[in-house]
C-alpha positions as CSV (number, residue, x, y, z in Angstrom):
1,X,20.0,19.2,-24.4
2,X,16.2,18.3,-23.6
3,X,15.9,16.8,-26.4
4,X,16.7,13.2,-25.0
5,X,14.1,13.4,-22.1
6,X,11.1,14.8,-24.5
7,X,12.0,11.4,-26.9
8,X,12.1,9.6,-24.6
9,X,8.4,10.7,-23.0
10,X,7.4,10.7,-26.7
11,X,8.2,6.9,-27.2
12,X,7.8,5.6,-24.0
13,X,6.4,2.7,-25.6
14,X,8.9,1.8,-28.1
15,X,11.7,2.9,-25.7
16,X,10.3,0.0,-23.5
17,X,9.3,-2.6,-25.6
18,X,13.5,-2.0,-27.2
19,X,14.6,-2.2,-23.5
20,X,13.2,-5.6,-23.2
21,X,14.7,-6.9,-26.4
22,X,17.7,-5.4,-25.3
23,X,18.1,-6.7,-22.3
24,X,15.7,-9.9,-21.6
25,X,14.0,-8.3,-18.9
26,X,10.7,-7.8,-17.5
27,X,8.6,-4.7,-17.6
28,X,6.3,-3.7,-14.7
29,X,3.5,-1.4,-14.8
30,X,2.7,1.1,-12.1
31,X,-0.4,3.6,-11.3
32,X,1.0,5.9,-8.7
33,X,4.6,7.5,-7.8
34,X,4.1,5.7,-3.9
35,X,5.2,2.4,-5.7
36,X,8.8,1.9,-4.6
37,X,10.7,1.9,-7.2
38,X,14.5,0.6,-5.5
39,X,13.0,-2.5,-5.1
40,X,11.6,-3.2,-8.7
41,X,15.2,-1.9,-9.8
42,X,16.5,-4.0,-7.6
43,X,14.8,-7.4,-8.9
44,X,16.6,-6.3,-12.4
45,X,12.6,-5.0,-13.6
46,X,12.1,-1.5,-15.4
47,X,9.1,0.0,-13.8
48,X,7.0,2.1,-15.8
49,X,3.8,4.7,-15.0
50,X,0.6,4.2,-16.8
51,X,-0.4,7.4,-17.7
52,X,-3.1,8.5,-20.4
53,X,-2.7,9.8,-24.0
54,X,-5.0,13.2,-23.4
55,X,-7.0,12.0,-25.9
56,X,-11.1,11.4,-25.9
57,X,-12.0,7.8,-25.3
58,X,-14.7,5.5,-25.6
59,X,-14.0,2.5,-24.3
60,X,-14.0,2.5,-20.4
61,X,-17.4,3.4,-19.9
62,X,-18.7,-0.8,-19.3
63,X,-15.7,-0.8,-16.8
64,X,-15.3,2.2,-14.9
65,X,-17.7,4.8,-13.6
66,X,-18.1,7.9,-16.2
67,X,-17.7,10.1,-13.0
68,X,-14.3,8.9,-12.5
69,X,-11.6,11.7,-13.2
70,X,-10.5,11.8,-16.5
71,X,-6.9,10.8,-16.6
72,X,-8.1,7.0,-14.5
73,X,-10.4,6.8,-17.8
74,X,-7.4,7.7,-20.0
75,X,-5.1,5.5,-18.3
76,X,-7.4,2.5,-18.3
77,X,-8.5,3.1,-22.3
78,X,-4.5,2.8,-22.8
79,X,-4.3,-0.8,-21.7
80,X,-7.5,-1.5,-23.0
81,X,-6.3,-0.6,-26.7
82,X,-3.7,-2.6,-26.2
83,X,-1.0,0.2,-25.9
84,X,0.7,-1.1,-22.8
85,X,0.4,-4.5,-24.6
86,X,4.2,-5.2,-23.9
87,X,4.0,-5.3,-20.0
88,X,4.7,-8.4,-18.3
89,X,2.5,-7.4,-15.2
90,X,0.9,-4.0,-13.6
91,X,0.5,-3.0,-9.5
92,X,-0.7,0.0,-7.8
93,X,0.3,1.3,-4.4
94,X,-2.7,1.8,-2.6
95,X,-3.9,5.5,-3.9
96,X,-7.0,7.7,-4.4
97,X,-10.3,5.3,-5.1
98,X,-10.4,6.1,-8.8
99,X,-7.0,4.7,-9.8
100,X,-7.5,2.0,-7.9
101,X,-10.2,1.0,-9.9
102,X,-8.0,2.0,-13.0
103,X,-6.1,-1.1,-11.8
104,X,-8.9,-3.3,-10.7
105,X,-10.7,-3.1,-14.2
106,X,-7.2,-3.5,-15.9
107,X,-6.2,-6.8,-14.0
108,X,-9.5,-8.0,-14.7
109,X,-9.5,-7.2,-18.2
110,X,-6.4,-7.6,-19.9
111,X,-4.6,-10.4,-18.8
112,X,-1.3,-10.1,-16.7
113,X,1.7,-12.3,-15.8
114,X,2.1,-10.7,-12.9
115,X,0.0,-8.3,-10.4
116,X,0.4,-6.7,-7.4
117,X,-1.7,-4.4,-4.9
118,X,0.8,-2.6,-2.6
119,X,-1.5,-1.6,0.7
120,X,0.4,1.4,0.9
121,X,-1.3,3.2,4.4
122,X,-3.2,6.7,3.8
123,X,-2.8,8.0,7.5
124,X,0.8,8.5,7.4
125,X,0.8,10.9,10.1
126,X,1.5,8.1,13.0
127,X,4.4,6.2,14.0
128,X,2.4,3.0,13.4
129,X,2.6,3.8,9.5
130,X,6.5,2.8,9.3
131,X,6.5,-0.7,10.5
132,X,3.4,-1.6,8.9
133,X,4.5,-0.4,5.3
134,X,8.0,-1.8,6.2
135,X,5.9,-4.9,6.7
136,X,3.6,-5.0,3.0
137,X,7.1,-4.4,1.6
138,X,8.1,-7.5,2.5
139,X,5.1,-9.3,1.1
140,X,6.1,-7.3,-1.9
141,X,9.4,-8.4,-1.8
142,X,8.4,-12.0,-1.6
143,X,5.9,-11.7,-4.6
144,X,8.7,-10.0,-6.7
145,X,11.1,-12.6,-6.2
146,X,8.6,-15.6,-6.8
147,X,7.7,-14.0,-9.9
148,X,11.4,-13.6,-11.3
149,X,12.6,-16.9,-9.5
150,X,15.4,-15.8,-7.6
151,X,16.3,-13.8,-4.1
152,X,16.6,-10.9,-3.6
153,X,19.3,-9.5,-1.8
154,X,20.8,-7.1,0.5
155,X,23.1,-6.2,-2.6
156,X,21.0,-5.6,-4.9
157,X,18.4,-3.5,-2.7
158,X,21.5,-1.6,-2.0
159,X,22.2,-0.6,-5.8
160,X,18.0,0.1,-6.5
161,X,18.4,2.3,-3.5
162,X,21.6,4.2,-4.8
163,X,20.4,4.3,-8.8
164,X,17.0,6.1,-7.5
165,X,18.7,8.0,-4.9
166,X,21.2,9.6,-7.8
167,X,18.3,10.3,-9.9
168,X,16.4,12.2,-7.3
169,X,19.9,14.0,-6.4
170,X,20.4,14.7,-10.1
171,X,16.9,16.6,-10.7
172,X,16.7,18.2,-7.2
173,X,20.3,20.0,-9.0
174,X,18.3,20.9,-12.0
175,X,15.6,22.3,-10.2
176,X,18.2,25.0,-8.4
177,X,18.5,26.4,-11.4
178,X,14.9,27.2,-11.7
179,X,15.4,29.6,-8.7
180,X,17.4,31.8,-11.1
181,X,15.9,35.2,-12.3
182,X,16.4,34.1,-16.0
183,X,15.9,30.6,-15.7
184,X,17.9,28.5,-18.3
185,X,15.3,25.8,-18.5
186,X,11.2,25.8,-18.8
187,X,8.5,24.5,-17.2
188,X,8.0,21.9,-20.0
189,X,11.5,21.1,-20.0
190,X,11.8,20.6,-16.3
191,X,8.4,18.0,-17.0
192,X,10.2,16.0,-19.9
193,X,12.7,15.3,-17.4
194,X,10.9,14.5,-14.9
195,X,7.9,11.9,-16.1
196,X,10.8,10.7,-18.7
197,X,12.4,9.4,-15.5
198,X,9.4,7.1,-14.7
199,X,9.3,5.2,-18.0
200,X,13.2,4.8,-18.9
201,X,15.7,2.6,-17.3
202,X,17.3,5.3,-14.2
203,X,20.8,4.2,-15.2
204,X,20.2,6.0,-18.7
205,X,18.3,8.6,-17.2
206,X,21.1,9.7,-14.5
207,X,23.9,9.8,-17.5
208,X,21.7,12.2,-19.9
209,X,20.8,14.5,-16.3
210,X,24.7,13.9,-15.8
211,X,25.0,15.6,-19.4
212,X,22.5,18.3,-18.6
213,X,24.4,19.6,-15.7
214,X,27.6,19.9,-17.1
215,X,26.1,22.7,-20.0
216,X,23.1,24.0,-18.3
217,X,25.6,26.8,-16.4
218,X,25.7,28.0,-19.3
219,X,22.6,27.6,-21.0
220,X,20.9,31.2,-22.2
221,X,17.4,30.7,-23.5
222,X,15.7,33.1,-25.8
223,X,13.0,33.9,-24.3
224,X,11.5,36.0,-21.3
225,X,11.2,34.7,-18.0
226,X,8.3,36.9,-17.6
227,X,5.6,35.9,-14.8
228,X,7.2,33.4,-12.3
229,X,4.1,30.6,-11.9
230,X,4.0,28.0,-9.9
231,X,1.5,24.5,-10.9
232,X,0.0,22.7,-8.3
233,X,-2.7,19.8,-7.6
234,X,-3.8,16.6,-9.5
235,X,-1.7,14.9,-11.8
236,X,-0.6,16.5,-14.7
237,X,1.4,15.3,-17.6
238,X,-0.5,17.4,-20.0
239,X,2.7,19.2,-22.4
240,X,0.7,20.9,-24.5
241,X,-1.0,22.9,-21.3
242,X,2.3,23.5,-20.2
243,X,3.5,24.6,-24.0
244,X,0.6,26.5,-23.9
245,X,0.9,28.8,-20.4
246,X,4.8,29.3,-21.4
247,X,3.8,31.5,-24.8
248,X,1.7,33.6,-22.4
249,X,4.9,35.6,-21.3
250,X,5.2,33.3,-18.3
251,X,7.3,30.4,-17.0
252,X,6.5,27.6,-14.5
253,X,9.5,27.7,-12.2
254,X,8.0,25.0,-10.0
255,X,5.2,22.6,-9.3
256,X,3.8,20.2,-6.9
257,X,2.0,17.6,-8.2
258,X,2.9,13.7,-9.0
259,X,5.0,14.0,-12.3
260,X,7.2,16.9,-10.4
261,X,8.5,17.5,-7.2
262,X,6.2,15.2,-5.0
263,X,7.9,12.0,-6.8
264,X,11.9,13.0,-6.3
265,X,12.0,15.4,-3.9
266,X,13.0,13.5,-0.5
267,X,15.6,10.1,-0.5
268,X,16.1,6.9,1.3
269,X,18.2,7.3,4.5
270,X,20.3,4.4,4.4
271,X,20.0,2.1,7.5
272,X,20.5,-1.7,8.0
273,X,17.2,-2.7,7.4
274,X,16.9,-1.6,4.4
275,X,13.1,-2.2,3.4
276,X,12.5,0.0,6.9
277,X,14.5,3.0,5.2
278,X,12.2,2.9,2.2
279,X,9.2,2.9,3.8
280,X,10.6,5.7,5.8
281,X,11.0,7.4,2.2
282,X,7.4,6.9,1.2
283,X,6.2,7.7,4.2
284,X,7.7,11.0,4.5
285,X,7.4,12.1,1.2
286,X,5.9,15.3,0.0
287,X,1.9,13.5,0.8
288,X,-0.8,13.2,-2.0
289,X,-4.1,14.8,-0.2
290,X,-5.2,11.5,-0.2
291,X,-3.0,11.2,2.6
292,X,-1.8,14.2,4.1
293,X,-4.8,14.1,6.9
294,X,-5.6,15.1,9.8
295,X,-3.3,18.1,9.3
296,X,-2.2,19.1,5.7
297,X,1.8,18.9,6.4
298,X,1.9,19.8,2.6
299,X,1.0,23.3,3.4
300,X,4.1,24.5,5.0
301,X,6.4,22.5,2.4
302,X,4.3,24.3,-0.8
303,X,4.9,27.5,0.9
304,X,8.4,27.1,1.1
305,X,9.0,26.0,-2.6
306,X,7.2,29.3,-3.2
307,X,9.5,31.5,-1.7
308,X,12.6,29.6,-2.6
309,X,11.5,29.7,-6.5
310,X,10.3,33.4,-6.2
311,X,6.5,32.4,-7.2
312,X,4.8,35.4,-8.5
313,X,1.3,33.5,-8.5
314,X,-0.3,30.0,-9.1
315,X,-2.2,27.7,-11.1
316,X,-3.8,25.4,-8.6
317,X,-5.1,22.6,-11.0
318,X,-7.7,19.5,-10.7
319,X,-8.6,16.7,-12.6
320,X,-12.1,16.9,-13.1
321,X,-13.9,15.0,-10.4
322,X,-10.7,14.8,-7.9
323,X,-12.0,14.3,-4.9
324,X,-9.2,14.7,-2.9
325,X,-7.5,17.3,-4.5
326,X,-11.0,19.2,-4.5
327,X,-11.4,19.1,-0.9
328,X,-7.7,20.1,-0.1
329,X,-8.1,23.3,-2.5
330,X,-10.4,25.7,-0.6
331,X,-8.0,26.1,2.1
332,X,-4.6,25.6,-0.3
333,X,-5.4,28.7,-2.5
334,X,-6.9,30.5,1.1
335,X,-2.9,29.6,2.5
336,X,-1.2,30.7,-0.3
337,X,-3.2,33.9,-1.2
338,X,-2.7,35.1,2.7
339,X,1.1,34.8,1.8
340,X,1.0,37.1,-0.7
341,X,0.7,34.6,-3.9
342,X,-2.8,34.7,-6.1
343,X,-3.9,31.6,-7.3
344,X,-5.9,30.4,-10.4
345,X,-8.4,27.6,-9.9
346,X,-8.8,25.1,-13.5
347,X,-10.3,21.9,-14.1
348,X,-8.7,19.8,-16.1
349,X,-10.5,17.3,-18.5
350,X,-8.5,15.9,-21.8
351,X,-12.0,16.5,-23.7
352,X,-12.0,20.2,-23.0
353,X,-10.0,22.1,-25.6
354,X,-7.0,24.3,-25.1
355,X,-8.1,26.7,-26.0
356,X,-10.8,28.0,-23.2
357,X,-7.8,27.4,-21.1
358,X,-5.2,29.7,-23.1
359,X,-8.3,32.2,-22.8
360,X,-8.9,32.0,-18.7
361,X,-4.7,31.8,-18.0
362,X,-4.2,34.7,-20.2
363,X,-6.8,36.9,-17.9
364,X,-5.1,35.6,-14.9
365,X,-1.4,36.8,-16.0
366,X,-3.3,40.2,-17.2
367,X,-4.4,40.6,-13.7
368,X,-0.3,41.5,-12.5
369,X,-0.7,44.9,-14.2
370,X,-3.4,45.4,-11.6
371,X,-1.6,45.0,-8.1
372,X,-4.2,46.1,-6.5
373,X,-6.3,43.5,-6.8
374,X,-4.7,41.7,-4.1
């Protein structure tokens, strides 16, 4: 029944480049999940996330700085090879400084119809944050409907709003059934679904979650739940790592990070002016660390999803040279180990084989035998 969400992460790139023929539409690029999507939808354009390929590249090095985190590098080799060839334009909502180069080197490089930098705010936690986003989404608004020559109506805000609103509805409902003691969906199942939905038309998306729900009541897996884990930190698309720590006895009944939870998890509350309710959305999301400052509002929020989703312990993860994951971590893994949860610290880089990671999470889920550890 998961089947449709792992072909579709698979083949993003055929999956978009048949959407276009399909449909005569545009197909817009994006670096980071604070892009709003309802208004992209809304202008009749399928958004889809850059991400990387988790392979080893050579290419980025003249363009980017080598101490970048991996996954910018992998991202930017992508367009560079000429993978995301088929995009009529790219934009990034202001994020962490390494992405944002990601985009910066792209725009320069490979030649776009159509860019956009989205001066999303990083100090969310003041009132003044709403009206000024409200305000760069209205630029953004303009931009979008220069681009495709046309307005851009109330209407058809309305139905981006609703589409994106069903979609987060949809997977919040599969995530309950995570909570169960026998869950009858994975970790790697649950991230299918989820980073599928950033690359495929929602519409689609909503119908095959629509089909999900109706047989996952009764859905049995065979398999042991074993250790409840939770996965946490930098972005992480990486299925094979995922593959990998659900052998192990274990399952990853829930996550925060930027292909999970922290993308879907709140909606737009309708009101009349409806580029002020998606700001509201955005800002109020679930933060990235690059935002969640002075006081890490996360915390509380992480905590909770651990106790709902019964979280025997934690793999708090970082893309190699994060810096604002890295700084947030100390005290993350201090909060969530005072709350009875032990955490596992790994650095991620796509050059680093599996392996050493198989070996390290293996010793971690050993260390549940010995309770008294913590």
């Amino acid at each position: 029944m998961f089947e449709k969400f792992k072909e579709w992460f698979t083949n993003r790139h055929d999956y978009a480049q048949a959407w276009k023929k399909r449909t005569g539409g545009k197909v817009l690029g994006y670096f980071c999940t604070y892009v709003p999507e309802e208004l992209i939808i809304a202008a009749d354009i399928l958004p889809v996330r850059i991400l990387g390929s988790h392979e080893a590249q050579d290419v980025t090095e003249p363009h980017i700085f080598g101490m970048f985190c991996p996954f910018c590098r992998d991202c930017l080799a992508q367009g560079l090879k000429g993978r995301y060839d088929y995009l009529n334009g790219v934009m990034i909502a202001q994020s962490c400084l390494h992405i944002r180069q990601t985009y910066n080197s792209w725009i320069k490089h490979i030649p776009q119809e159509f860019s956009f930098y989205l001066y999303m705010p990083h100090g969310v936690q003041t009132p003044h944050a709403y009206p000024y986003l409200r305000g760069e989404l209205e630029v953004f608004k303009q931009a979008l409907e220069k681009w495709i020559g046309r307005s851009i109506s109330d209407k058809d805000i309305d139905r981006g709003i609703e589409v994106v609103n069903k979609n987060r509805q949809l997977m919040k409902k599969v995530y309950e059934y995570r909570k169960q003691e026998n869950p009858p969906l994975t970790g790697l199942e649950a991230m299918y679904m989820v980073v599928s939905s950033q690359m495929v038309d929602k519409e689609e998306h909503n119908q095959a979650l629509e089909e999900v729900l109706k047989e996952l009541p009764n859905r049995k897996l065979d398999r042991n739940t074993g250790t409840r884990l939770m996965i946490l930190g930098s972005e992480d698309d990486d299925t094979e790592f995922v593959k990998m720590v659900e052998t192990l006895d274990s399952t990853l009944v829930v996550d925060d990070h930027c292909t999970g939870t922290r993308y879907f998890w709140n909606e737009v509350e309708l009101q009349d002016d409806r580029l002020m309710a998606i700001a509201a959305r955005y800002i109020d999301r679930p933060p990235c660390p690059s935002k969640d400052w002075p006081d890490r509002k996360r915390f509380p929020h992480i905590l909770q999803l651990a106790k709902d989703y019964n979280v025997q312990g934690a793999l708090v993860i970082q893309q190699k040279f994060c810096d604002p994951h890295e700084l947030d971590m100390p005290a993350l893994r201090q909060m969530l180990q005072e709350n009875g949860i032990p955490t596992y610290f790994l650095e991620f880089d796509v050059t680093v084989p599996i392996g050493q990671f198989k070996t390290r999470v293996e010793a971690f889920l050993e260390t549940f035998a010995l309770p008294d550890l913590y």
